[in-house]
Structure formats: structure tokens, C-alpha cells
N, C-alpha and C positions, 0 to 999 in steps of 0.2 A: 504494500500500500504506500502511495507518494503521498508525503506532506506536502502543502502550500493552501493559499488561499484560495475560497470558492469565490464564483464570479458575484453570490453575494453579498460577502465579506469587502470582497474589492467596490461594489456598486453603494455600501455605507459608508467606508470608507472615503467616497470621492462626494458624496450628500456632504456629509458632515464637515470637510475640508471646502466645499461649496457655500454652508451658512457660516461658519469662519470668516471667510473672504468676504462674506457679503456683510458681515459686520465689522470688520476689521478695517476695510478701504473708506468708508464713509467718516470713521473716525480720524484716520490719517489725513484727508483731505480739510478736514474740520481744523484740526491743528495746525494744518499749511495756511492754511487762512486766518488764522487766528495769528501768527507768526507775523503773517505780513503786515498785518493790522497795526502788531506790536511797532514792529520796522520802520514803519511809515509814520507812526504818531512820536516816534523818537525820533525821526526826521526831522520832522516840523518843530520839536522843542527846541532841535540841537541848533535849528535855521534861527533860530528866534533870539537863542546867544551868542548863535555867531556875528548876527547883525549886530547886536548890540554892544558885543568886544571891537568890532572895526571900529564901529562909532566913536567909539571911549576913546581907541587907541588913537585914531586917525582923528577925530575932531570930525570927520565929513563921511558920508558912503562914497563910494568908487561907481563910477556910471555906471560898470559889469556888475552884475552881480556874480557872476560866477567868480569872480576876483575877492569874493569875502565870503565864500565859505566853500565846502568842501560839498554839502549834500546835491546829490545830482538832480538836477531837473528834467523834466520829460522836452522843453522848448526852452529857450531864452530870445529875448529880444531887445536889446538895448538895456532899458531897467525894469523891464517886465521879464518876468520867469512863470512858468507854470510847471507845478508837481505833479508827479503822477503818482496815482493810488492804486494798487490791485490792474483792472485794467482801463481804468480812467484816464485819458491823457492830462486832463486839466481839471481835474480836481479841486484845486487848492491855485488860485491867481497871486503872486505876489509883484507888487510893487513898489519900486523906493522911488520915493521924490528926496535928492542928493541936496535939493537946494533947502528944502525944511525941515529936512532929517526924521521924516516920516515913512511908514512901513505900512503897504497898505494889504490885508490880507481878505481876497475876496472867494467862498468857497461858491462851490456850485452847487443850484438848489436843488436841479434834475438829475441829480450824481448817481453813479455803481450803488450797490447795496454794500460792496469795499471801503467807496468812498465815505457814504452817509456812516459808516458804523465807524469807523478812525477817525472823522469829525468830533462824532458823539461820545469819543470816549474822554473819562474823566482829567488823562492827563494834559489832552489836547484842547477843552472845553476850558482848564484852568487857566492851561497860557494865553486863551484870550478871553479873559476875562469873565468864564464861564458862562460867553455868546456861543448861540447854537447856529455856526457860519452854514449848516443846511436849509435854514429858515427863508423862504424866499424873501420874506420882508424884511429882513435884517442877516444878509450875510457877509456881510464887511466889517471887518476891524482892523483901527488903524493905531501902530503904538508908536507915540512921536518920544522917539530917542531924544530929541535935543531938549524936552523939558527935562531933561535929568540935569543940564547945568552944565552940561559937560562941552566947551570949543576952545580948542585949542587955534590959537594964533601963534606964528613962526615969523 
């Protein structure tokens, strides 16, 4: 008599490695997005101090914005950038006006369900000012760096 598996030994085997998988990939994919979420709302904090250390340092913004921080944007344009979220190109509009030393931060109100949910989340709500930039009526916030006191003259 030969030992091995019957064919329906083998056909439980391949069920039950089948509802495995089917619970296993949904969670995986849950946490990839949750990641990026993380990623993108750390973005926008890290953009927020980086503008704010040129400021200090420099007295003035630099017409590039890519010339005062590192976080990459999906476009730039002179002193307009826009960020991308998940698969939103423009999620998140930023602008500096160089000559008032303001930052203007405009999200979009018809955005990814990416976008809306990295908007919404606590740490990104606090650094401005816990405005909800999904709101169509109110999705712009603007933080004017230079009330801090801070110009330097050379």
C-alpha cells in the first residue's frame, strides 16, 4: 500500500490556503495605504518646517520652492508646487508669496479618498490650525512666516 495524499486531502488543502489568501491580501493592502497616508501627512508637517527654517534663516523664501526643502512634489511652477497624495496629483496646492513671506496652503475639495483621509488626519489638521483644507468653503490656509519678527537685513 502507497502512502500520500488523497485528491481530497489535496482539494482542503488548496480551500483553506484559498480563504487564507482571501483574508490575508485585503489586510496587506489596508496597511499599504495606511503607510502612505502616514508618509504623506509627514510630508506636509516636514514642508511646513522647512519653510519656516529658510524663513528664519534666510530672512526671505527663494522664488523655487524646490530650493527650501527636500519633500518632492508631484509639479512645481515658479512659486507654486502641488503635492501628491496616494494617486492625486494635486492634492495639497502650495504657494509662497516671497515678497510677504506668506504660505499659502490650498487642498482640494473633490480629492482621492487618499487625499481626503491625510487631510483629515489629526497631525495634519493641527498644523493648520485644525482647518478641515477638504471643506469646499474653507480650504485654504495661509501661515504668514514674517509675523514671527523675524528679517534679516545685510
Amino acid at each position: 500500500m502507497k502512502k500520500g495524499f488523497t485528491m481530497i486531502e489535496l482539494i482542503f488543502v488548496i480551500v483553506i490556503l484559498g480563504i487564507l489568501a482571501a483574508v490575508a491580501i485585503p489586510k496587506i493592502n489596508a496597511t499599504r495605504d495606511d503607510a502612505e497616508k502616514v508618509k504623506s501627512a509627514q510630508n506636509i508637517v516636514t514642508l511646513i518646517g522647512d519653510l519656516g527654517s529658510y524663513y528664519t534663516a534666510q530672512g526671505e523664501f527663494n522664488a523655487d520652492i524646490t530650493k527650501m526643502t527636500n519633500v518632492a512634489f508631484s509639479s512645481t511652477a515658479k512659486d507654486t508646487a502641488k503635492l501628491k497624495i496616494g494617486k492625486d496629483d494635486n492634492c495639497l496646492t502650495i504657494k509662497v508669496d516671497s515678497a510677504s513671506g506668506k504660505v499659502t496652503f490650498t487642498g482640494k475639495a473633490s480629492a482621492s479618498k487618499a487625499c481626503t483621509e491625510t487631510l483629515k488626519l489629526s497631525t495634519v489638521k493641527a498644523a493648520f490650525g485644525n482647518k478641515d483644507l477638504t471643506d469646499s468653503s474653507a480650504n485654504t490656509h495661509t501661515i504668514d512666516y514674517s509675523a514671527s519678527g523675524v528679517k534679516l537685513d545685510f
